[in-house]
MARLOZA-827334 format. One record per residue (C-alpha): residue in three letters; chain; x, y, z. Coordinates in steps of 0.1 Angstrom, whole numbers, plus 5000, padded with zeros to 4 digits. Layout:
<bapas>
   aa  ch     X     Y     Z
  Ala   A     X     Y     Z
...
</bapas>
This chain:
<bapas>
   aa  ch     X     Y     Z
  Unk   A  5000  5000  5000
  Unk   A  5016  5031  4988
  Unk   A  5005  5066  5002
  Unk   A  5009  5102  4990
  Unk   A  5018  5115  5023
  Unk   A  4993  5144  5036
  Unk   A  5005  5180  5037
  Unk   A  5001  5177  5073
  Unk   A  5028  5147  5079
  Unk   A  5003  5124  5083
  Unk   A  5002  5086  5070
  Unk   A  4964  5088  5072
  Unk   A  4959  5057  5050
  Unk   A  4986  5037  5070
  Unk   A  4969  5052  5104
  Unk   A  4931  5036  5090
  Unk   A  4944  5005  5081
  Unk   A  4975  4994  5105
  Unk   A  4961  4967  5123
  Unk   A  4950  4947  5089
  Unk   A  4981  4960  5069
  Unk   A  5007  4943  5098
  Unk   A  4983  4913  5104
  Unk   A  4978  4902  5067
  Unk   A  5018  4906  5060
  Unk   A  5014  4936  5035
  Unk   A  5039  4968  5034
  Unk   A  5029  5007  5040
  Unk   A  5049  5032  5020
  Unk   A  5051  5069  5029
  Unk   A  5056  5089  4998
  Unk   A  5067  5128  5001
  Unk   A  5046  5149  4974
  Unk   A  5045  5181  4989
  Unk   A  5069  5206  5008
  Unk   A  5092  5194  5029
  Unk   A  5093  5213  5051
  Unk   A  5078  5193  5081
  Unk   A  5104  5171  5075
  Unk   A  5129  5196  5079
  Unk   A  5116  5210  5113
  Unk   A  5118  5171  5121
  Unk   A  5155  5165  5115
  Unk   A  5172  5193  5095
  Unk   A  5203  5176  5088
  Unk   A  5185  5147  5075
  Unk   A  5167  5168  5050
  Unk   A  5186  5197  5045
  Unk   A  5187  5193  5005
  Unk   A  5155  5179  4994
  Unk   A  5136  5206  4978
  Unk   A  5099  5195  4961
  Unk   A  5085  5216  4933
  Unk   A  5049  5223  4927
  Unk   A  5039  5201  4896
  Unk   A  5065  5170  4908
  Unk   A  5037  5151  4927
  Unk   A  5030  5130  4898
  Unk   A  5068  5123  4884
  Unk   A  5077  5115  4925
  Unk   A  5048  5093  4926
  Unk   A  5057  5069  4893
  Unk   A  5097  5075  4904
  Unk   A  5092  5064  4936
  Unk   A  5068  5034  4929
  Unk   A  5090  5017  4902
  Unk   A  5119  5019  4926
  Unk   A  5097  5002  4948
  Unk   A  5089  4975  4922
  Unk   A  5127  4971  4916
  Unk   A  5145  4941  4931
  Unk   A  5173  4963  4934
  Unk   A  5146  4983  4955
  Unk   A  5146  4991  4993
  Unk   A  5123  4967  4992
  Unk   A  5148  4940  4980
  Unk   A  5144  4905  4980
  Unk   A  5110  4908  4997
  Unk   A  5097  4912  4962
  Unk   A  5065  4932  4956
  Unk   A  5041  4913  4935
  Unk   A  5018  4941  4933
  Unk   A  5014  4976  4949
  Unk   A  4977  4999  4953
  Unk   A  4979  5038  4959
  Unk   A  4956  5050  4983
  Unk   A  4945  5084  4994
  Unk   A  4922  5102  5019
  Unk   A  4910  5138  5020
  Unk   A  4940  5153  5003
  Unk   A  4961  5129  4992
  Unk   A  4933  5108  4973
  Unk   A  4932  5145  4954
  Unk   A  4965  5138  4948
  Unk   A  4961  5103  4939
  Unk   A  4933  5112  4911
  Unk   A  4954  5138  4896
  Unk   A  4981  5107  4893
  Unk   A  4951  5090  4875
  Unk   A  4962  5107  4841
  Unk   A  4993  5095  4842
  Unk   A  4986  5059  4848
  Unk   A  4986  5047  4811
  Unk   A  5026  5066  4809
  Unk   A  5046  5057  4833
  Unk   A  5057  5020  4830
  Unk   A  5084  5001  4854
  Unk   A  5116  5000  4832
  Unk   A  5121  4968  4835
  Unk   A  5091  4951  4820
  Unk   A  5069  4982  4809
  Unk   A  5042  4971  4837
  Unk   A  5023  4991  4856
  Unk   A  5034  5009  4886
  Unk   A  5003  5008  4903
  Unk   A  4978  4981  4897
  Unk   A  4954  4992  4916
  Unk   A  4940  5024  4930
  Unk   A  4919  5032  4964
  Unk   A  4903  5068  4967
  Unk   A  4892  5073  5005
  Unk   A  4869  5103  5019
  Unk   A  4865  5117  4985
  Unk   A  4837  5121  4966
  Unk   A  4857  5136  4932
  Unk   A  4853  5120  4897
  Unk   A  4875  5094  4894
  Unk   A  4886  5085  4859
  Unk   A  4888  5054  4843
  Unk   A  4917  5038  4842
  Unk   A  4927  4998  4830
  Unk   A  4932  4986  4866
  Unk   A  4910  4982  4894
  Unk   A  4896  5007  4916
  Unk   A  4875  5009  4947
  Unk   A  4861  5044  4960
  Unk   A  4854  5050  4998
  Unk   A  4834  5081  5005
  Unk   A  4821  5086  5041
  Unk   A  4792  5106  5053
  Unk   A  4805  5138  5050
  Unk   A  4803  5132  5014
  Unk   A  4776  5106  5005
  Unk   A  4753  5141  5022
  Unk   A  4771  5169  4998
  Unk   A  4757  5151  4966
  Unk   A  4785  5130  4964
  Unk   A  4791  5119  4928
  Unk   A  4782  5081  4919
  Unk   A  4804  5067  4891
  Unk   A  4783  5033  4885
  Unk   A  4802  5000  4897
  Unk   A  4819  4982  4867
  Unk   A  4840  4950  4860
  Unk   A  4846  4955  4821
  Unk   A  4883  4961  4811
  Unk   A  4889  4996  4815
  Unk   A  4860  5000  4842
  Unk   A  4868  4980  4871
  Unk   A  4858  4999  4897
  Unk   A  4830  4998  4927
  Unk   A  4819  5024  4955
  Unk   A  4815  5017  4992
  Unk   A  4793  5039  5013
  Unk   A  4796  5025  5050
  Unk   A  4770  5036  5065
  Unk   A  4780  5058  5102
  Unk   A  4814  5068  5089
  Unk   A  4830  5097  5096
  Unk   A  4858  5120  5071
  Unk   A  4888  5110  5097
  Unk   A  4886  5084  5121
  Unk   A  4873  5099  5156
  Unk   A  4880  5073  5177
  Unk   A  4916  5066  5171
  Unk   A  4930  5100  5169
  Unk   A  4952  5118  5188
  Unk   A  4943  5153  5172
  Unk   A  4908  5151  5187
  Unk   A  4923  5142  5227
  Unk   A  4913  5158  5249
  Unk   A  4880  5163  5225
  Unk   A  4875  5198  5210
  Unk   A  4841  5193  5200
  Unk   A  4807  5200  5211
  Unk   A  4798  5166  5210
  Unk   A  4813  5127  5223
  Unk   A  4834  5117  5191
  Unk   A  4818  5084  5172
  Unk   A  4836  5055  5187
  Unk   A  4829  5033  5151
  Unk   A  4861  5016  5143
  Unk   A  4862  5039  5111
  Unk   A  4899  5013  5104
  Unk   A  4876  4983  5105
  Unk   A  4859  4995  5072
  Unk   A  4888  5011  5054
  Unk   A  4904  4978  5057
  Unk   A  4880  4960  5047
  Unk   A  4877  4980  5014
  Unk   A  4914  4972  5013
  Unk   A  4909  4937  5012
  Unk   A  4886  4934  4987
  Unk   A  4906  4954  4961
  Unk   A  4940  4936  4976
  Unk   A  4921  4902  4960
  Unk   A  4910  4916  4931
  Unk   A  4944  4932  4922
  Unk   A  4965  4901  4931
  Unk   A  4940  4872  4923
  Unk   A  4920  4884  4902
  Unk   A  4891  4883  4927
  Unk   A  4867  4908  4915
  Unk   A  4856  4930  4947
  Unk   A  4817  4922  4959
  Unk   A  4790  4948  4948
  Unk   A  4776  4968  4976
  Unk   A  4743  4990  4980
  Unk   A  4743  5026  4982
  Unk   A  4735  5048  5011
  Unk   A  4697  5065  5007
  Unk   A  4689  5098  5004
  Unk   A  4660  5119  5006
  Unk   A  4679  5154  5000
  Unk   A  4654  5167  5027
  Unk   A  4672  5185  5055
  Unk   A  4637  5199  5072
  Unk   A  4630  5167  5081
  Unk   A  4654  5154  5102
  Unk   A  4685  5179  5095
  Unk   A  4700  5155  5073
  Unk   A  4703  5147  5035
  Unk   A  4700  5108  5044
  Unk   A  4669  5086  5045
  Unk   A  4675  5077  5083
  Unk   A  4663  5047  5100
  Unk   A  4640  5052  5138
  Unk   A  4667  5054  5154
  Unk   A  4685  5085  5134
  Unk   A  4710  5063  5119
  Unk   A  4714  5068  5077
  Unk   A  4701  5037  5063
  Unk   A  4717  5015  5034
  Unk   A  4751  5011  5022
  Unk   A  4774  4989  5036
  Unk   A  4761  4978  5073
  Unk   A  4774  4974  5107
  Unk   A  4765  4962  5137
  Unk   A  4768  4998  5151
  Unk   A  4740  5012  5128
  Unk   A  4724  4979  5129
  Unk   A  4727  4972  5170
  Unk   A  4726  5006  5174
  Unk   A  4735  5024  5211
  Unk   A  4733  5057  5194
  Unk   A  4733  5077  5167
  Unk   A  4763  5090  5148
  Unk   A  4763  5122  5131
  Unk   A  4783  5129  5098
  Unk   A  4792  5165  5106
  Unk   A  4804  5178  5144
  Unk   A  4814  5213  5152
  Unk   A  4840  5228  5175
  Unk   A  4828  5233  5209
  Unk   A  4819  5268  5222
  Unk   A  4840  5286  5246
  Unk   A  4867  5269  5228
  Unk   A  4887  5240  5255
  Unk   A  4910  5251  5283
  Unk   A  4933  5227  5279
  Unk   A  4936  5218  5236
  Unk   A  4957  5194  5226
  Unk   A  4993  5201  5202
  Unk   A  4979  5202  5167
  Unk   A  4949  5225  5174
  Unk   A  4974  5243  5195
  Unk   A  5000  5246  5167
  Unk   A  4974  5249  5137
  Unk   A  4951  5278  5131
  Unk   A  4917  5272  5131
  Unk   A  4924  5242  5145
  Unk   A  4895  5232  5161
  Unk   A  4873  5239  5137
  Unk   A  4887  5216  5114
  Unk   A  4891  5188  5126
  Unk   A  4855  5189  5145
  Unk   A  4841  5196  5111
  Unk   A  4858  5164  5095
  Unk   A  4847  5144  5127
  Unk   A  4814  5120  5130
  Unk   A  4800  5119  5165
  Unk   A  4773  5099  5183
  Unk   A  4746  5108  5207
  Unk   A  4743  5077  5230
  Unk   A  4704  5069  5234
  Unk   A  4690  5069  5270
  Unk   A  4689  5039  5295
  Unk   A  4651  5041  5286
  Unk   A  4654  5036  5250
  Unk   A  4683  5011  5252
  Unk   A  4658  4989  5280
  Unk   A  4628  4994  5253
  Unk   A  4653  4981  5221
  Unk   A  4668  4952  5237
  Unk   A  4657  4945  5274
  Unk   A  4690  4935  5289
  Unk   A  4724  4942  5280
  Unk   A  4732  4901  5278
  Unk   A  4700  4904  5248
  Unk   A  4715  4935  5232
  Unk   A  4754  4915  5232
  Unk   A  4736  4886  5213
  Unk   A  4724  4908  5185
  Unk   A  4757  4926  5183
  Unk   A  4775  4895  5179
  Unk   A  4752  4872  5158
  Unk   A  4754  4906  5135
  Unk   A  4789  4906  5135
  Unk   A  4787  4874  5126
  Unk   A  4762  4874  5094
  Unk   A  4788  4907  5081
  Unk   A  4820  4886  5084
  Unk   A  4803  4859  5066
  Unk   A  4795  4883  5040
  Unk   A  4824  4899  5036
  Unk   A  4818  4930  5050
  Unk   A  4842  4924  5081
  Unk   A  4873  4912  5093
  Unk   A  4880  4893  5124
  Unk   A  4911  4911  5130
  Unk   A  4887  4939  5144
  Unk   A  4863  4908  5159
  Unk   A  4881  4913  5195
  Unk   A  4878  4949  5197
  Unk   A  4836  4951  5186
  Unk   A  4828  4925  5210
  Unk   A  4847  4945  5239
  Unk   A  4826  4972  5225
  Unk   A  4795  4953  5229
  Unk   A  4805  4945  5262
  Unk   A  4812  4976  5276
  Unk   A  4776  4991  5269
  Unk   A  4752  4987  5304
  Unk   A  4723  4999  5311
</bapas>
């Protein structure tokens, strides 16, 4: 998994995926695209000399990828049968603008591909057709801004499918040390937002290296109504956005989880170093963070009765999804601790 690293120094697509990228054997790559100048302030002598135009992203990109191809490669003798490019927020911009020069740049060696595959996250941009396949992950945020919805596709030249999970936030809320203490006004969404980037990975993973064409998946529903219920989602009794690809969180709900949060108001005493060090900080990442508003003791007694009833349903849902497909029991251990922390 190769990354166009994030203006901000972050390894976003590593960050959503670790767990499953270091359990299932595959490599991360970190690819600088962009100044480097948070490098620098990192270790100056290190980086003294490297200097990145504007307009290089794409030449790095196809450099650096065939050099990662290359048995004479850092990656050596591991040998890299076949390498995807992700990207989230920013760096799938990046990644899309790579798109045009897909059919160009070739490994030297055998005029292959660089990349053979291609995994756009938190996006909801055109993404062109290219002769390789590609999976789409938008989240919330933009499955409610009129997201655009290329059609799925397995000709040659149109392999390509979109996942809408449903409950999933821009940037992953629960895992992230930018949101600690929380800035927002509301509790962040505790859905394991890695669990379902990985197992979009997985899919396109198969279908890159064996030729395994990744499953079809339904759509999230919208209404486009906003007077309603304040959202442009059909949402189920509960307030949770109802098809796409399901959870047990949405499905065994214990609350509702919110595409959109805001910053909280006074701002926090006590914030933590990047909304301390980044202007407008707050606001931000509040803005790309789903939250959840955890339903009363009441309503949880009313949906399930006891919390032993409400652990069933979690799991036997769990359950039916792996069996589908549509998760990975690498994350099993961590739902059903989830599950078994809810009382009431």
């Amino acid at each position: 998994l190769a990354e166009s690293m994030h203006s901000s120094g972050s390894a976003h697509m590593f960050e959503f995926s670790a767990a499953y990228l270091m359990d299932a054997g595959h490599i991360a790559v970190e690819i600088l695209t962009t100044s480097p100048q948070i490098m620098q302030d990192f270790n100056a002598a290190r980086y003294a000399s490297l200097d990145i135009k504007g307009g290089q992203a794409n030449d790095i990109l196809g450099q650096v990828g065939a050099l990662i191809k290359n048995a004479e490669g850092p990656i050596g003798d591991l040998g890299v049968r076949n390498m995807v490019l992700g990207g989230t927020s920013m760096s799938a911009g990046t990644l899309i603008n790579y798109l045009a020069d897909h059919p160009r740049f070739r490994t030297p060696d055998d005029m292959d591909h660089i990349y053979d595959g291609y995994f756009p996250t938190s996006t909801g941009s055109d993404v062109p057709r290219v002769d390789v396949p590609v999976i789409e992950m938008p989240t919330q945020l933009e499955v409610q801004a009129n997201v655009t919805r290329r059609d799925d596709g397995d000709e040659p030249g149109n392999q390509f499918r979109l996942y809408e999970f449903a409950g999933i936030g821009h940037v992953d809320s629960r895992d992230n040390d930018r949101l600690l203490p929380n800035p927002c006004a509301h509790p962040l969404s505790t859905i394991p937002s890695q669990a379902y980037w990985s197992v979009s990975l997985h899919h396109l993973f198969r279908w890159v290296d064996e030729g395994i064409p990744a499953p079809r998946a339904n759509r999230i529903l919208l209404d486009r109504d906003t007077h309603n219920d304040g959202s442009q989602m059909l949402l189920d009794e509960n307030g949770n956005g109802l098809g796409g690809i399901r959870n047990p969180y949405v499905d065994v709900p214990v609350a509702k989880y919110v595409a959109v949060n805001t910053a909280a108001e006074p701002p926090i005493a006590d914030p933590n170093w990047w909304i301390t060090e980044n202007a407008g900080g707050a606001n931000i990442m509040c803005r790309l963070s789903a939250y959840q508003l955890p339903f009363s003791r009441t309503k949880l007694r009313e949906l399930y009765g006891t919390p032993e009833n409400y652990r069933r349903q979690f799991e036997t849902r769990l359950n039916e999804l792996e069996k589908a497909g549509w998760s990975l029991p690498v994350y099993r251990e961590m739902m059903l601790a989830d599950a078994a922390a809810i009382e009431f």
